[in-house]
C-alpha positions in Angstrom: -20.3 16.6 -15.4 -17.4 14.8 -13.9 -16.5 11.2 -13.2 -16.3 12.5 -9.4 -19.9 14.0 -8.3 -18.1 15.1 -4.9 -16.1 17.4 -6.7 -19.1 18.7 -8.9 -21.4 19.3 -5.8 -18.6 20.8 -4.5 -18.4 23.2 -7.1 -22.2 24.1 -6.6 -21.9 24.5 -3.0 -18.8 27.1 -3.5 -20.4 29.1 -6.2 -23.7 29.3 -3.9 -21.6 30.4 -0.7 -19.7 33.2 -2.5 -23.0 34.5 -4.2 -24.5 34.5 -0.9 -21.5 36.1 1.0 -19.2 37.1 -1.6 -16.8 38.8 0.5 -15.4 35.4 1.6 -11.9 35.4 0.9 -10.5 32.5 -0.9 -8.4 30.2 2.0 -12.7 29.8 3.5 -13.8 28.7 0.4 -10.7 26.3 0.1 -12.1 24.5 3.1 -15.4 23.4 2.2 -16.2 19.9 1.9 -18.4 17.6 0.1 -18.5 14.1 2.1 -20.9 11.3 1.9 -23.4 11.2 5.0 -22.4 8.7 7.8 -26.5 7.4 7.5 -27.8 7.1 4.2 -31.0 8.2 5.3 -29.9 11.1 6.0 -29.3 11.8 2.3 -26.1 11.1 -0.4 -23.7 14.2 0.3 -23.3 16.7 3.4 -21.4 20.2 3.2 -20.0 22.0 6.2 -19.7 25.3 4.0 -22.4 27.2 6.5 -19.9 25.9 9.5 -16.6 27.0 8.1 -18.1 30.4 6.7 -19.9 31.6 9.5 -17.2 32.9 12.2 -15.1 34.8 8.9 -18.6 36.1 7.3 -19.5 37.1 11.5 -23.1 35.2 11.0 -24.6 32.4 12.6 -23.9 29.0 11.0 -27.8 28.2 10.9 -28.4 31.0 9.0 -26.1 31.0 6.3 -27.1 27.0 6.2 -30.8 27.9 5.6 -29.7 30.7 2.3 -27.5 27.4 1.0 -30.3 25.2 1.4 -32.4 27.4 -0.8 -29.6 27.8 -3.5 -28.8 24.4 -3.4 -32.6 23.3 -4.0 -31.8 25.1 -7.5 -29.3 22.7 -8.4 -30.1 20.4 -11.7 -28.3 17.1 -9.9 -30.3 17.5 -6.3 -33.6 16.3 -5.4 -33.1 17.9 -1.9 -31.5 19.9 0.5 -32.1 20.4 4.3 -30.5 21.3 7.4 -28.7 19.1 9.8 -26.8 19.6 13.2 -25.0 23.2 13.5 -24.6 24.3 10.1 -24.7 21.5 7.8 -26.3 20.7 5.1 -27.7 17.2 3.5 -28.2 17.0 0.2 -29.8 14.0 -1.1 -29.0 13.5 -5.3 -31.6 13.1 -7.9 -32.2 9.5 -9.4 -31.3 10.6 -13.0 -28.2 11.9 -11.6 -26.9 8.5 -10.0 -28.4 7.0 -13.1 -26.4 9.3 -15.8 -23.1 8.2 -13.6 -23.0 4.5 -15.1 -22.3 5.2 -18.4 -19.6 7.9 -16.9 -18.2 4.3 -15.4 -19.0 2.1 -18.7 -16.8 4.6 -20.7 -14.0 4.9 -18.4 -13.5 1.1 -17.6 -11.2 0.3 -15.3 -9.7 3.9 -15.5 -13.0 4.9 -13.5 -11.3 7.0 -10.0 -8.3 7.7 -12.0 -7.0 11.6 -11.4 -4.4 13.8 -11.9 -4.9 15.3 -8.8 -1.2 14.2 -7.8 -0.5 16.5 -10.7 3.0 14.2 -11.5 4.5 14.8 -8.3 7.9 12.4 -8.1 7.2 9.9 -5.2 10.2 7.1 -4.1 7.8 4.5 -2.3 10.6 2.4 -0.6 8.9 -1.4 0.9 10.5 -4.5 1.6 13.9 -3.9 1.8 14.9 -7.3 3.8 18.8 -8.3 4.6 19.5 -10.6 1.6 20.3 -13.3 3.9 17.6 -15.5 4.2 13.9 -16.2 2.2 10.9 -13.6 2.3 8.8 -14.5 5.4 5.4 -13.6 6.8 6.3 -10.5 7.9 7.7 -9.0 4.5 4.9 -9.9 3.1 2.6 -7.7 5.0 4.9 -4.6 4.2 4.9 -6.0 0.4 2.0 -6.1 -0.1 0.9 -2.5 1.5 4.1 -0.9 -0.4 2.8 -2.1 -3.3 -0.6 -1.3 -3.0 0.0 2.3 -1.9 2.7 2.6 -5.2 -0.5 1.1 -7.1 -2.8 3.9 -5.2 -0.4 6.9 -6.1 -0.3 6.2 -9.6 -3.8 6.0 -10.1 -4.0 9.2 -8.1 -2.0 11.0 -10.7 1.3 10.9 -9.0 4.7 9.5 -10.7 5.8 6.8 -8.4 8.7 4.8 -8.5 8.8 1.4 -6.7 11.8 1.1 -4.9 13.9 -1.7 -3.0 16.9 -1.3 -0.6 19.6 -4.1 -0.5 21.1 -3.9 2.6 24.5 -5.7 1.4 27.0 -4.3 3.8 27.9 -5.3 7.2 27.9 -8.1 9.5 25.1 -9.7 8.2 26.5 -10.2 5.0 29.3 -11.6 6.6 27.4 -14.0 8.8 25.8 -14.9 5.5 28.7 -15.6 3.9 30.0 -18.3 6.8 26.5 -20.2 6.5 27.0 -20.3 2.6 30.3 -21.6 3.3 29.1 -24.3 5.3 26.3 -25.5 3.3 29.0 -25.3 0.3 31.6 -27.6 2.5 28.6 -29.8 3.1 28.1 -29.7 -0.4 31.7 -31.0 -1.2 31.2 -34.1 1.3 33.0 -32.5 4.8 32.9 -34.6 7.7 32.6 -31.5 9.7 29.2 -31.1 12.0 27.2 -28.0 12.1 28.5 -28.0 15.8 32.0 -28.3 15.4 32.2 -25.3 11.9 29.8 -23.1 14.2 32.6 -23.2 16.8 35.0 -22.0 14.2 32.8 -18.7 13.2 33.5 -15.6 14.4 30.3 -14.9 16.5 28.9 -18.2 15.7 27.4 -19.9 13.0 23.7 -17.5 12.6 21.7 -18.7 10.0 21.3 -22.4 9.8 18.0 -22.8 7.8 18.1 -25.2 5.3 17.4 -22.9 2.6 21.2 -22.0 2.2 21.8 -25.6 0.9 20.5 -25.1 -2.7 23.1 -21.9 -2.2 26.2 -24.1 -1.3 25.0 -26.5 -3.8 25.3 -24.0 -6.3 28.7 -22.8 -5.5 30.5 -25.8 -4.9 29.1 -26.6 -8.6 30.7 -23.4 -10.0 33.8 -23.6 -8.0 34.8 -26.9 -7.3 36.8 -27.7 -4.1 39.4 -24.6 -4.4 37.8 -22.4 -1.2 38.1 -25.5 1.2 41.3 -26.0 3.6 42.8 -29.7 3.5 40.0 -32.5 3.7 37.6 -30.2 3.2 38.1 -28.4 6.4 37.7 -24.1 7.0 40.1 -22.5 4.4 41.6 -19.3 5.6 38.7 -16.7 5.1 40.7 -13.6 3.3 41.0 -17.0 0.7 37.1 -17.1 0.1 34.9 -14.6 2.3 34.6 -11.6 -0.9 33.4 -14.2 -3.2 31.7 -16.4 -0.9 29.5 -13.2 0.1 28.5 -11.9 -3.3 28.1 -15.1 -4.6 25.4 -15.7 -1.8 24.0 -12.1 -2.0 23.3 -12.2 -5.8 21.8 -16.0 -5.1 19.5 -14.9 -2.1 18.6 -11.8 -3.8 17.3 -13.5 -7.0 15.1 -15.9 -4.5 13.7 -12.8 -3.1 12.7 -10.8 -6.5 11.3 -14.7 -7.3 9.1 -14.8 -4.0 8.3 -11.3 -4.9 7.1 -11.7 -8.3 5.2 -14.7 -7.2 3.4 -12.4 -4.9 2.6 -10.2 -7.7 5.5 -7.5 -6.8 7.7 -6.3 -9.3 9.9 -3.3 -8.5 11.3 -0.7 -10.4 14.6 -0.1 -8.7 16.7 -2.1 -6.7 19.4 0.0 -4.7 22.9 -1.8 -2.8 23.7 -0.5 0.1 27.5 -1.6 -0.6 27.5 0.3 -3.8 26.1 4.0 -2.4 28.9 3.1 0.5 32.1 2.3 -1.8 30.8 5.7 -3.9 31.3 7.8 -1.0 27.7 8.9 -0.7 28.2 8.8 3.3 31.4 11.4 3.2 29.7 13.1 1.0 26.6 13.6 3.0 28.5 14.5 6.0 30.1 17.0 4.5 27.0 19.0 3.4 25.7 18.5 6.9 29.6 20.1 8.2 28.7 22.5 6.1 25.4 23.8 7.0 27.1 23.9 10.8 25.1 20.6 11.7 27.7 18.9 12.9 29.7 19.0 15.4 32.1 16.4 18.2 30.2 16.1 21.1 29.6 13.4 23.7 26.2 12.0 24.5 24.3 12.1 27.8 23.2 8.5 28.9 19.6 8.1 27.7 17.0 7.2 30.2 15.5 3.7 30.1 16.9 1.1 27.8 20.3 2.0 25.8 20.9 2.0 22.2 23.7 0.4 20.3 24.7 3.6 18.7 25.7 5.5 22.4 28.9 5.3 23.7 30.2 8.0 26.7 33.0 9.3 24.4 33.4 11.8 21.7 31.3 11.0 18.9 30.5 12.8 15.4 26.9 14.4 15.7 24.1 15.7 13.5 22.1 18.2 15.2 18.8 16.2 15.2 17.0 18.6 17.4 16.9 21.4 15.2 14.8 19.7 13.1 12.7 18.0 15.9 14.3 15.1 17.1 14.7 14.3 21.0 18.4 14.0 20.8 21.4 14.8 19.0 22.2 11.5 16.8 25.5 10.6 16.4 26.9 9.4 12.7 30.6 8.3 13.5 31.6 6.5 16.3 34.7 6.9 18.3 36.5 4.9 16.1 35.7 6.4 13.4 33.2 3.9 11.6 30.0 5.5 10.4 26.5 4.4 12.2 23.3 2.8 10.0 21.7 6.4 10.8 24.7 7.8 8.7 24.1 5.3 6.1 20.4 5.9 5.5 21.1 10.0 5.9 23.1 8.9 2.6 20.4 6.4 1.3 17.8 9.2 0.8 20.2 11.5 0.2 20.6 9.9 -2.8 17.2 9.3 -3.5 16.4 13.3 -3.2 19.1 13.5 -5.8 16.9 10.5 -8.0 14.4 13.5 -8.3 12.2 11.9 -5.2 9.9 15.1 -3.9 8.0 12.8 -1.6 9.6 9.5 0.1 7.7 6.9 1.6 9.2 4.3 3.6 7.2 0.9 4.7 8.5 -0.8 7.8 8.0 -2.9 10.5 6.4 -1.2 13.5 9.4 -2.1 15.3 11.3 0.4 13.8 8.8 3.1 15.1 11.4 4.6 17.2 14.1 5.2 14.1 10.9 7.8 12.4 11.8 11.1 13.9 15.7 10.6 13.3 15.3 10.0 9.7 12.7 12.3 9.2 14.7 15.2 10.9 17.9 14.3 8.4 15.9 14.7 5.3 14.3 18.2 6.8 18.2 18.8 7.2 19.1 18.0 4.0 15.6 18.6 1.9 16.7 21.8 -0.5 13.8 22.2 -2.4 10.8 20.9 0.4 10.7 17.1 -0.5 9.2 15.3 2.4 9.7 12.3 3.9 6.7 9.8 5.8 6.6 6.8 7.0 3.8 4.1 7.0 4.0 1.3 9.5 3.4 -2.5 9.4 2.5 -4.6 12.4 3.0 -8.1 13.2 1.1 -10.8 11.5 -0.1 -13.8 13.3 -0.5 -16.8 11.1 -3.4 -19.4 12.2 -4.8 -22.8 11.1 -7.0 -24.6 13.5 -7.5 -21.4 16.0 -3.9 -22.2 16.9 -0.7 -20.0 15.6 1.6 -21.6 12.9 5.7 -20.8 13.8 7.5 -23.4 12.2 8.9 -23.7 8.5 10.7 -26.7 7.4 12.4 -25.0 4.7 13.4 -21.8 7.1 14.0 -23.4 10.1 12.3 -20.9 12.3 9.3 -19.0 10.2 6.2 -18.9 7.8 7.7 -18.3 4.3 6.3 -16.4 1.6 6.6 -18.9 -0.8 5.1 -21.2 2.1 1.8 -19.1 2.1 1.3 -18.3 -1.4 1.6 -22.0 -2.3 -0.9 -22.5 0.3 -3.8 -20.0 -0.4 -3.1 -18.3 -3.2 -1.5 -15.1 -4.4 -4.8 -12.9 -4.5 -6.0 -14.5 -1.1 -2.6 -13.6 0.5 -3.3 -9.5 -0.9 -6.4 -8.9 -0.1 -6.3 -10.1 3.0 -3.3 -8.4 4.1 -5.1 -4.9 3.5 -8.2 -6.1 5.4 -6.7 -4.1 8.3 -5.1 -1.3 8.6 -1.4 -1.6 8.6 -0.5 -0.5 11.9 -3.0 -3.1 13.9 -2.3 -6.1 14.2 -3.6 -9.1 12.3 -4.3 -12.4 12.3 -3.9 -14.6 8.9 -6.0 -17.8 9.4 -5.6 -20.3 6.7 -8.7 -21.5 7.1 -10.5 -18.6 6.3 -9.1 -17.8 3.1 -9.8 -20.5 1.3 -13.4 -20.7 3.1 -15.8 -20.2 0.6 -18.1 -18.0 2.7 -18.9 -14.4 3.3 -16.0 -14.3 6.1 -14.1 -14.6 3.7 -13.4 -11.1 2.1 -11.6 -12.4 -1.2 -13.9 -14.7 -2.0 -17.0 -12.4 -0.9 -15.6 -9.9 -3.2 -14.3 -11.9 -6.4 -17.7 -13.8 -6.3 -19.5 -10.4 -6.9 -17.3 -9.9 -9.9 -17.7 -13.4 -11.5 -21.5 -13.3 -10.9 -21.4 -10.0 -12.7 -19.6 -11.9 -15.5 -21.8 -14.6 -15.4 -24.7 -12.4 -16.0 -22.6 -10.5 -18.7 -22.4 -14.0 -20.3 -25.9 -14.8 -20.4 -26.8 -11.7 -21.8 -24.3 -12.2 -24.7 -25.4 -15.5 -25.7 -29.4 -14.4 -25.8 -28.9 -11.0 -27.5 -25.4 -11.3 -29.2 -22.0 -10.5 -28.0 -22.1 -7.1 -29.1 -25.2 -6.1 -26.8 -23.1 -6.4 -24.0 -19.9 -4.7 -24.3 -19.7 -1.7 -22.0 -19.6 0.2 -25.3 -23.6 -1.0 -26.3 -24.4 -0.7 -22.6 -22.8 2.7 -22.0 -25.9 3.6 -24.4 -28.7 1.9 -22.5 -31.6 3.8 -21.1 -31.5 4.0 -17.4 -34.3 5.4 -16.6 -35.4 2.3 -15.6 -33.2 2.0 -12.4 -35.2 3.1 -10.1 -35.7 0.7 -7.2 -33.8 1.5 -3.9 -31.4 -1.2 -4.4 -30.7 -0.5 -7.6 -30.0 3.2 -6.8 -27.9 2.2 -3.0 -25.4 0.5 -5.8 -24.9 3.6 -8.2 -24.5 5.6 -4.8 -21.5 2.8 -3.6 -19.6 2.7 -7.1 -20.0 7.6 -7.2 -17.7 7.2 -3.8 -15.0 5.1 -6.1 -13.1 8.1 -7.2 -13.3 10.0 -3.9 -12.0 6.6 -2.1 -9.0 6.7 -4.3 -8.5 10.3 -4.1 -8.8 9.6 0.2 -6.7 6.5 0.6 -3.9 8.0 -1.3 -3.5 11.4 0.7 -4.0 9.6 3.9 -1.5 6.6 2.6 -4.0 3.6 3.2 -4.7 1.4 0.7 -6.6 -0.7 3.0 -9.5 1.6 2.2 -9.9 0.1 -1.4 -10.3 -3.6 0.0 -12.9 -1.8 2.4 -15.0 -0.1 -0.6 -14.6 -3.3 -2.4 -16.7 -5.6 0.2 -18.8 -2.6 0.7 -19.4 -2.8 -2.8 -19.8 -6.3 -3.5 -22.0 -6.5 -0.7 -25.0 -3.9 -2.2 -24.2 -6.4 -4.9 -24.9 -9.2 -3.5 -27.7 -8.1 -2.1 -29.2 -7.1 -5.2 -28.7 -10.1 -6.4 -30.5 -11.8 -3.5 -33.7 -10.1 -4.2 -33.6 -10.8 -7.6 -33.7 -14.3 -6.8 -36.6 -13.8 -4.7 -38.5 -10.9 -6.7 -38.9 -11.8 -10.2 -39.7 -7.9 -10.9 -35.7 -7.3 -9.8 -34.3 -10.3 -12.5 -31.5 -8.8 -13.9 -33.0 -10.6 -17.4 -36.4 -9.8 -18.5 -37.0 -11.2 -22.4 -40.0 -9.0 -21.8 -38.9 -6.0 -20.8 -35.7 -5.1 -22.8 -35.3 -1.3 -22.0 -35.3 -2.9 -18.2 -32.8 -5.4 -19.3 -30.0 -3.5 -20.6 -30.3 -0.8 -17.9 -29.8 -3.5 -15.4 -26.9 -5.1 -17.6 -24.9 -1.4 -17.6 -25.4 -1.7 -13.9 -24.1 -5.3 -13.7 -21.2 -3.9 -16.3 -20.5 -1.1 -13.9 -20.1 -3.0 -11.0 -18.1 -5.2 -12.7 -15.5 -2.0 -14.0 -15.6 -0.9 -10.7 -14.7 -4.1 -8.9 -11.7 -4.5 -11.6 -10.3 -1.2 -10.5 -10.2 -1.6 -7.2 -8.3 -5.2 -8.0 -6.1 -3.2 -10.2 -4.5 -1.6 -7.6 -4.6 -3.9 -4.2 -3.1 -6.3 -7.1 -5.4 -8.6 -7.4 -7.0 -10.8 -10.4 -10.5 -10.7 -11.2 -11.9 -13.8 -11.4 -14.3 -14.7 -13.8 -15.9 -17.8 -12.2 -16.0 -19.2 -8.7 -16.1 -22.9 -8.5 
């Protein structure tokens, strides 16, 4: 037996359908499924193998449910099997079978759920990826935390991900960068100038102006000393300062960000420049291939209906022909004058990543880039050579809250919630979990009062307090029977025969869905399933808990019944390896006990 009874009554239920009809062909028997019932009354497991057989084997779907049903009464892990709806089929799991599944969990640990399913496929999961020009804010954070939940959720799904983050160091933001760093570092040197009268010496005006930039300025007029300033301390030619300025502030404001991120508990593996992939050709280069493969071609535009982008112009412009591979329009990658477009730049981007060894990319963004999917993904169909994919998840807006009312400003920013603002606030493992408590693409609302409410509202705190009351259990049992009695290794020996009451049993039934969550979440790209499973979880826990408070026959301690005792102690053990699995990959640290 498995750690994954879905995939074992699976097996079952195939074997049964092609002894019944054994002239099934295979591609039939590749689409029967073994999912948990939507009501629990109705049993543990359903099958639609009656439904998806019956139109190939030219029988009714009723019928060929009623043979399973008998076959499947046969089994050694099912207590029952009956008909439901137009060819289904419940199947409801005998109690020695959820029993024999905690020690499965005792002995895996934490590595319960894990799979090679992925089979080592190369995935390149791109999040974050913010213009190194001012601190992490509330919205990075969202598509941090997702990015690196899904990379957690890939790995433990058998896949070989790397963790990627693109540093968009090039262009005009840079150089707007570069003019505030300059100011903050004239400020730094003791200019009389106001923020008024350098702003009116910027070309297109002075654009960031948080106060954050002041450490920045600080830091270079410390290194550099007064030799980028003009006389008293006024605007120095900019071909004298504006290279150095720039990198100096990039490498400053790009450190910050790997601090906020690693303070949210991200570390990534690879941090690509922009700049870099642009000074090594990589855009020539993958225009070229495109010329090549007669994709492009000098064309001009038609006026798109509705609002109009930045990148059309009604002149000749270099194009890649997007709609061969699905796109509404022709995109162009050159302007007129013969600069290249971002579109051309991030063609290059995963260009290069596909030559990394990436078979599947996955890009987090902002929902307002929704519009920029098809574009992209068309270029990498374009360019894909041996079938890498590309997909896209999507983060909405968060809303921050205290009081009921929404929270805009920060001092430090000048105009927004900072990372660093809200970990400092609530907490690194509040700020996680509850960013995957919705799906990415709804919108959500953060409210600071909540997360540090100690109350079943709360999810965190809901959750981790089902994992330190396991622990405190755990505790009690080592210090009245010996530490040794209640490692998952003693326990993982236990007789369970003893777990028989329906809440005992509704918990085994929660932590056997564990590895076909993960399995799930990853192929559909949601890790916001595995905060889901984990209040589901802690709730049959808490619950349990409850009546043992109130029943003395359900105490998970019984110095008179010790064959009760240590089944109930694997179960507490188990839920606890569960629970630090599912941390394990939304990122977050199990806590041992709540205050």
């Amino acid at each position: 037996m498995s750690d994954n009874l879905f995939i074992d009554l699976r097996d079952h239920v195939v074997r049964s359908l092609a002894t019944i009809l054994p002239d099934l062909p295979p591609e039939v028997l590749d689409r029967v499924e073994v999912t948990p019932t939507k009501d629990p009354a109705h049993g543990d497991m359903a099958t639609n193998a009656a439904l998806v057989a019956a139109k190939p084997a030219g029988r009714k779907p009723a019928e060929i449910a009623a043979l399973l049903v008998a076959a499947l009464r046969r089994a050694p892990e099912v207590a029952e099997a009956e008909q439901a709806g137009p060819g289904f089929v419940n199947l409801r799991l005998r109690p020695e079978t959820l029993q024999a599944q905690v020690p499965v969990i005792l002995r895996a640990g934490t590595l319960y759920g894990a799979t090679r399913a992925g089979q080592g496929l190369r995935v390149n999961v791109e999040y974050v990826s913010a213009n190194p020009t001012g601190p992490m804010h509330i919205g990075h954070c969202r598509g941090a935390v997702v990015g690196d939940a899904l990379a957690n959720l890939l790995t433990r799904a058998g896949y070989d991900v790397t963790k990627e983050f693109y540093v968009n160091d090039s262009g005009a933001q840079v150089v707007a960068l570069a003019w505030a760093t300059y100011f903050r570092y004239l400020q730094a040197l003791g200019t009389s100038l106001t923020e008024d009268e350098f702003a009116a010496q910027v070309p297109g005006g002075l654009q960031y102006r948080g106060e954050y930039l002041m450490p920045v300025g600080e830091a270079l007029a410390a290194g550099y000393g007064p030799i980028f300033a003009g006389p008293d301390l006024s605007v120095a030619d900019p071909a004298l300062w504006l290279d150095t300025v720039r990198d100096f502030a990039i490498r400053k404001m790009l450190a910050a960000t790997k601090e906020d991120l690693a303070a949210l508990g991200v570390v990534q593996d690879v941090f690509s420049s922009e700049r870099a992939l642009l000074e090594g050709g990589a855009v020539e280069r993958t225009i070229e291939i495109l010329r090549e493969r007669g994709l492009i071609y000098e064309g001009v535009l038609e006026p798109p209906r509705g609002k109009t982008p930045e990148d059309w112009e009604p002149r000749a412009q270099t194009l890649f022909r997007a709609t061969q591979f699905g796109d509404e329009v022709d995109r162009p990658l050159r302007k007129s004058d013969g600069s290249n477009t971002y579109f051309a730049n991030d063609i290059a981007y995963h260009a290069d990543k596909m030559a990394r060894g990436a078979q599947l990319m996955i890009d987090v963004w902002g929902a307002d880039h929704g519009g920029y999917v098809s574009r992209l993904s068309a270029a990498v169909r374009a360019l894909a050579d041996a079938g890498q994919q590309f997909q896209v998840v999507l983060c909405q807006i968060v809303h921050v809250l205290r009081g009921g009312q929404p929270v805009r400003m920060s001092k430090r920013a000048g105009s927004f919630v900072t990372l660093r603002d809200l970990i400092d606030e609530v907490g690194r493992d509040a700020v996680r979990f509850t960013m995957l408590t919705r799906k990415s693409d709804a919108q959500m609302e953060f409210d600071l009062d909540l997360v540090v409410a100690q109350t079943r509202d709360n999810p965190v705190y809901y959750v981790q307090y089902a994992h330190a009351r396991c622990r405190s259990v755990l505790r009690l049992a080592a210090e009245q029977f010996g530490v040794e009695a209640a490692t998952d290794a003693a326990l993982a020996d236990a007789d369970l025969s003893a777990l028989t009451d329906e809440a005992e049993l509704a918990v085994i039934r929660r932590m056997i869905a564990w590895p076909r969550i993960v399995w799930a979440a990853a192929q559909a790209r949601e890790p916001h399933r595995i905060a889901f499973f984990l209040y589901d979880l802690a709730a049959d826990f808490h619950m349990l808990w409850n009546r043992g408070r109130e029943e003395s026959s359900l105490r998970f301690i019984q110095e008179a019944e010790p064959v009760r005792t240590r089944a109930r102690l694997a179960l507490v053990a188990a839920v606890a390896a569960v629970l630090r699995a599912g941390f394990s990959v939304v990122g977050v640290e199990p806590a041992e006990e709540m205050r």
